[in-house]
Structure formats: C-alpha cells, structure tokens
C-alpha positions in Angstrom: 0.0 0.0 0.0 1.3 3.3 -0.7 2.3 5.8 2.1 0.2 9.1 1.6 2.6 10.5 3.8 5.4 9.9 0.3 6.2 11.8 -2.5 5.5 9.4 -5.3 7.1 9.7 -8.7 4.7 10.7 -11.5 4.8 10.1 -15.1 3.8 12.6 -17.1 4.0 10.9 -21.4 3.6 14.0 -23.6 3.7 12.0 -27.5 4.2 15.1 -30.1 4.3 15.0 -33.8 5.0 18.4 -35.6 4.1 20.2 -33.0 6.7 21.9 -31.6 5.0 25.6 -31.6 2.8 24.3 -29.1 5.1 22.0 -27.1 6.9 24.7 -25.3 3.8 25.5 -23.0 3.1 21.8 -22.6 6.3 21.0 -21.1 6.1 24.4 -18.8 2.8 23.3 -17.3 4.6 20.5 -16.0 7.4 22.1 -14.6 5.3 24.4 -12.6 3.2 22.1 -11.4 2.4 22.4 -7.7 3.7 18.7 -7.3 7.5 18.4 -8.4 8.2 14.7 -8.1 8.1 14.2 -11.8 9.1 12.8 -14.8 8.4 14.2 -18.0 8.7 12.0 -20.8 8.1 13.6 -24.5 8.2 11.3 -26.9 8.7 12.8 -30.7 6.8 10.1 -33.2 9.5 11.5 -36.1 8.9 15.4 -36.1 10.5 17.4 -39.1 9.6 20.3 -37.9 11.3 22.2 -34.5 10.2 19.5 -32.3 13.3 18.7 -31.1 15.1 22.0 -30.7 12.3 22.9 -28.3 12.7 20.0 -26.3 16.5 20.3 -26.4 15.9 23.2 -24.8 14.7 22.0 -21.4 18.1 19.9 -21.0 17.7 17.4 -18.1 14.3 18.8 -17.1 12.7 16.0 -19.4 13.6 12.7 -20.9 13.4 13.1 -24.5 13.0 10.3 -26.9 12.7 10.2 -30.8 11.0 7.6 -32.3 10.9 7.2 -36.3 6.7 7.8 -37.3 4.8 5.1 -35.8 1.3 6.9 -34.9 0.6 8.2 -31.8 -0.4 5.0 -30.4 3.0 4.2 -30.9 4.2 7.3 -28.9 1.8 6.2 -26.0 3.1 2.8 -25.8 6.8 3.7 -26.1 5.9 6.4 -22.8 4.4 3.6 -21.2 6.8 1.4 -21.4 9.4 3.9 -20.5 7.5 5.1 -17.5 9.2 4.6 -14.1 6.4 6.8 -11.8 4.1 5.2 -9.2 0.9 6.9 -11.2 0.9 8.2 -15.0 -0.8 10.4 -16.6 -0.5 11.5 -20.7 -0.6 15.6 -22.2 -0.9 16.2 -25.4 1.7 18.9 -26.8 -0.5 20.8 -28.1 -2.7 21.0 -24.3 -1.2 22.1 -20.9 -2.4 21.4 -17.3 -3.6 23.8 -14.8 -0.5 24.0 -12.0 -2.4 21.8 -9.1 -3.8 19.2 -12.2 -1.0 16.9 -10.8 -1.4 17.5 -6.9 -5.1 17.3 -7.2 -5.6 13.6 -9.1 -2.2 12.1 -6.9 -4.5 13.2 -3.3 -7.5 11.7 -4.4 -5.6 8.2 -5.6 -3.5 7.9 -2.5 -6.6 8.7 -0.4 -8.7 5.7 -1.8 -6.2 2.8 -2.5 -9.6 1.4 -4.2 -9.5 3.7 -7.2 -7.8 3.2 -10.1 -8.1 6.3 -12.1 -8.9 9.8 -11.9 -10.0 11.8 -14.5 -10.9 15.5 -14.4 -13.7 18.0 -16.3 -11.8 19.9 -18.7 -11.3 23.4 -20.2 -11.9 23.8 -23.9 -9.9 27.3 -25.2 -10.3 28.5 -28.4 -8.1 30.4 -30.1 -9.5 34.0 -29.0 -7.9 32.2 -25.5 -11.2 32.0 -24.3 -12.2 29.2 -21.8 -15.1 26.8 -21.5 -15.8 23.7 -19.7 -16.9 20.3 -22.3 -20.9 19.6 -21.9 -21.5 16.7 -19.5 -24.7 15.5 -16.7 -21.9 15.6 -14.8 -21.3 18.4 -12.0 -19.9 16.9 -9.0 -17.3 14.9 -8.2 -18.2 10.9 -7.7 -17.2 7.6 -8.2 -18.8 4.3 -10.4 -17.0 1.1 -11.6 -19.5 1.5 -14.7 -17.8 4.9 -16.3 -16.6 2.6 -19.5 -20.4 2.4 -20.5 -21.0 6.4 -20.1 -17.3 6.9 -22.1 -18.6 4.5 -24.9 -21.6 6.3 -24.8 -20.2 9.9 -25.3 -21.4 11.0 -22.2 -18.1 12.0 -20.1 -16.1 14.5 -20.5 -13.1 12.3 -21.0 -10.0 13.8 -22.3 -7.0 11.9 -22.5 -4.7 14.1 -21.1 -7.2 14.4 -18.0 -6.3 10.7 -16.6 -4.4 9.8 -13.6 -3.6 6.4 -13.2 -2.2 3.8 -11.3 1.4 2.6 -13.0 -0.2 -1.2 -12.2 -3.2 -0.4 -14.4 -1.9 1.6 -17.1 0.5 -0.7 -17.8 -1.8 -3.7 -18.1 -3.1 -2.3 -21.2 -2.1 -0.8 -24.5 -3.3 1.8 -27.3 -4.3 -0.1 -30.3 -2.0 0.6 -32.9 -4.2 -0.8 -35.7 -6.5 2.2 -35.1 -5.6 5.9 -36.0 -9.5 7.3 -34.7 -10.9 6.0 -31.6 -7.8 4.6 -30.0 -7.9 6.4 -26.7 -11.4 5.3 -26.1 -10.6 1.4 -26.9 -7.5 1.9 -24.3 -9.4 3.9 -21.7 -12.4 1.7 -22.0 -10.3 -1.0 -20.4 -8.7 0.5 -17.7 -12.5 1.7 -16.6 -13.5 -1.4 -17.2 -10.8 -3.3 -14.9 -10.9 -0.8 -12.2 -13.3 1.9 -10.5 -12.7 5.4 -11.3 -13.3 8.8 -9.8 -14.9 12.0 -11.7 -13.2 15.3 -10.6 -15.6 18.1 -11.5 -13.0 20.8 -11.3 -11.4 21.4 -14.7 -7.7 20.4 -14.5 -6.4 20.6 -18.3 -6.7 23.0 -21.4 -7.5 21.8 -24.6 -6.6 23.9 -27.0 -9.0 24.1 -30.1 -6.9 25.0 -33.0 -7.0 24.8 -36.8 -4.2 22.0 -36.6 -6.2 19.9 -34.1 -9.5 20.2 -35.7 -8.8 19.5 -39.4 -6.1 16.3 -38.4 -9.4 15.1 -36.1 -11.4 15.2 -39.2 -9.4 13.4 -41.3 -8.9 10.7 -39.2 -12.7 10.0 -38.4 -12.9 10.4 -42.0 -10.9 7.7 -42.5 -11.3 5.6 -39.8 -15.3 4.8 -40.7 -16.5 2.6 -38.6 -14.0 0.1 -37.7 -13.2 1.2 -34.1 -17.0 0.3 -32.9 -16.2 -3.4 -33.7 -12.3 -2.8 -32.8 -13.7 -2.0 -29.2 -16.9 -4.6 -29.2 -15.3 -7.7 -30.0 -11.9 -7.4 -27.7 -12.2 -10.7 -26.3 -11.0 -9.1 -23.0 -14.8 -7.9 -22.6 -16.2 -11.6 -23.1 -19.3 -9.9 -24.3 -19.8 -7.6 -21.9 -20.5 -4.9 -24.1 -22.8 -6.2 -26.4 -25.5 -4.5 -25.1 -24.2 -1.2 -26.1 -23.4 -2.3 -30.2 -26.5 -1.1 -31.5 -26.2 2.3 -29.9 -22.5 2.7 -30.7 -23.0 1.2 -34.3 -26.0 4.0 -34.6 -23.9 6.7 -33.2 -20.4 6.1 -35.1 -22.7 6.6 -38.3 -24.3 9.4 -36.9 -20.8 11.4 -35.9 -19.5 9.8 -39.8 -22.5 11.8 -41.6 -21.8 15.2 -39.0 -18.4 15.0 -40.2 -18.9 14.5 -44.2 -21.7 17.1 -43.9 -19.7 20.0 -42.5 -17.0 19.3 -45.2 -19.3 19.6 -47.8 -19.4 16.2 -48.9 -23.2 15.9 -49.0 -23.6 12.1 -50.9 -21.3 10.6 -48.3 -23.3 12.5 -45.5 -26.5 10.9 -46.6 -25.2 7.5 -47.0 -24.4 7.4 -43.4 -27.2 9.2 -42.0 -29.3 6.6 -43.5 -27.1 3.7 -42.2 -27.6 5.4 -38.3 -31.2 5.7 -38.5 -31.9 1.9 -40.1 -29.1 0.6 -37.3 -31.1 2.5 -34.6 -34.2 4.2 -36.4 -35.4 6.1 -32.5 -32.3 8.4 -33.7 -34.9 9.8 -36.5 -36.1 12.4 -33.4 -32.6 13.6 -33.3 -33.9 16.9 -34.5 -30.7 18.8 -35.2 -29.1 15.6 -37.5 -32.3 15.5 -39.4 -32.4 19.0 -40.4 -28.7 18.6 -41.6 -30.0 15.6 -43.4 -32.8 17.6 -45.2 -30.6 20.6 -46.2 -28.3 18.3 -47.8 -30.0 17.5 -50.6 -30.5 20.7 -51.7 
C-alpha cells in the first residue's frame, strides 16, 4: 500500500508529432506544477519540424525520446513502457495542465487505494484564449466502476490528457496501434472497465482548439469509418460484456460519420451514413438537429 505521507514519482508521457510551436507550454505546465516529483517523458513520433530543438531546450528537465513515425499509439506505448512513476498520466503537446492538475488527481488516488483512475472536467480554449468547460450531466465529483459504459456512450467528458492512473493499471493495457481514430477510447475503455474510477468536477487541463487539431481530427474520423465500434466490441478481453451497447455505438459512429462529411461539404457521403444510423437504430430519426442537416443536404 502506498504511504500518503510519500512523495511518489509521477509520469507525465507528452507523444508530439510536428508540433513543436505548441510543445513549449506543454512541457512548462509540468514544470510548474504544484507537485514536483516528476518525470516528463516527450516522446517525438518523427517530427520534421522544431520538435526537437524545443525539447532540447529543457536539457535534463525532461527525458526526450525520438522515435521514427509510428502513430501516436506508438508514442503512447513507447511512454508507457518507458515510464518509471508510481501513477501516470498522458498531455498532449498541443494542451497544458492547470498547476495543481497533478497535486489534485495524486491526493484523491492515494486517499482511496480502491481507485484506479482519476479523471478531471476539462477546459476547452479557443483560439481568441477564451475558456469553456466540455458539456456533460456531470457536476460533481463521484465515483462508479461503470464509467466505461458512459465513455462509450459519449457521455463523459473524457480527455486523455485528463487521466491519472495507477502505473499497475496503465500498464496492463495498451493503445491499439491498428487504429488511427478512436484509440484512446478502446484503451481507456479498459482500464474503466478493470478498475473503478473517480470523476473530478474541477477542470484540470486545457485543450486547446486550433486549426491544426480540428482538421487532423477530421481526417482521421474520416478515414477511420466505422471500424473502431467493432475494434472495441469484440476485444475478447470484454467476453461480451458490451454487447448491449453495439446497437447504440454502431448507430452513433454513423451518426458522428454523416456530421463529419456534412460540415466538409461532402453531401452524398453524408446521406449515405445518415441513413445507415437511423436503419441501425431508427429512434435516432427524433434527433432533431441531425435530421435538419439531413434535409438541407439535398439541396
């Protein structure tokens, strides 16, 4: 059992990928954090851009590691692997935390040895640096050994760079390398699913919403289709305990495929999945806002 009189060692895996104009204030974040027992760990999935001047630049502060372009699956694992803290936690480079993120998630896991994972509301910016929270039921801080369901479901807001988590759970998993959209929920789906977890309602990262961000997440859902529904359902680590949830998902995935295709203009694609949503799950008809998209695109 851990001492919560100690000073554990935390992990902190930041992957990057051409993003070193952001990375700066990533790695800063950590080093002001409230809690300085840590280990930074950036690992660059084959940047050509500044990447690793900028992380050059924090000398010994950080363990830097390039890797040649795997995906940032890839990157997780590597970190993972690499990882010596008693809890880790992942940052994007192009998000930063707020300086008691770390302090805040460590106290709650060493109070109750019986949760696994913490993970936090989170702030939104856009680029005018303005700040709001993601949309969720939500508001107080609790605990549930079910959270996997309302994750799968689209109803957390789950970032990954929000998640504290024991080193003996994180490692017992890893991010699906086969999958370029999605693969954060198929690897946090499991660690819910081993372990219970705790909701904190106060907003401990910032995602940054930038041009970058929002057009690569496009393209991969784009691409992606529907294959991480089935990735997810039929892990035989589950044994079918999610079965009950592949009708919604299916219905939903479509749903978030013909959002996507509509905003980008590509209006026969939009309809084809639209259609596929409602026959998988026709009750999503009454989703009033999809099926006024649906109407104005065929004109």
């Amino acid at each position: 059992m851990i001492d919560q009189t100690a000073d554990p060692l935390v992990s902190i895996i930041i992957p990057t990928y051409n993003y070193g104009k952001y990375l700066e204030r990533a790695v800063r974040s950590c080093l002001d954090q409230t809690h300085k027992h840590l280990e930074i760990i950036v690992i660059d999935d084959g940047s050509t851009d500044n990447t690793r001047e900028v992380a050059q630049g924090f000398s010994d502060k950080i363990i830097y590691i390039h890797q040649q372009n795997m995906g940032v699956s890839s990157a997780r694992n590597h970190g993972l692997e690499r990882a010596r803290g008693e809890f880790i936690t992942f940052l994007d480079a192009d998000d930063y935390l707020t300086e008691d993120s770390i302090k805040t998630s460590l106290s709650i896991l060493l109070r109750y040895p019986d949760i696994g994972t913490v993970f936090s509301q989170t702030y939104s910016e856009d680029a005018d640096g303005s700040h709001r929270t993601f949309k969720s039921a939500l508001r107080e801080d609790c605990v549930s050994d079910k959270f996997y369901e309302d994750l799968l479901m689209g109803h957390l807001p789950f970032q990954t760079c929000g998640v504290m988590m024991r080193r003996s759970l994180a490692r017992q998993f890893r991010f699906p390398v086969d999958l370029s959209n999605g693969e954060d929920v198929a690897y946090f789906t499991k660690v819910l699913f081993a372990a219970k977890a705790y909701f904190c309602a106060k907003p401990m990262v910032i995602n940054r919403r930038h041009p970058d961000s929002l057009r690569h997440n496009v393209d991969l859902i784009k691409k992606q289709g529907i294959e991480p529904v089935p990735t997810i359902l039929n892990d035989p680590y589950y044994q079918g305990a999610l079965d009950h949830l592949r009708q919604d998902l299916t219905a939903n995935r479509y749903l978030e495929l013909f959002r996507r295709f509509y905003l980008s203009g590509e209006k026969s694609m939009a309809k084809q999945y639209y259609l596929k949503g409602i026959r998988t799950k026709p009750s999503r008809i009454f989703k009033i806002d999809y099926l006024i998209k649906f109407i104005k695109a065929w004109f």
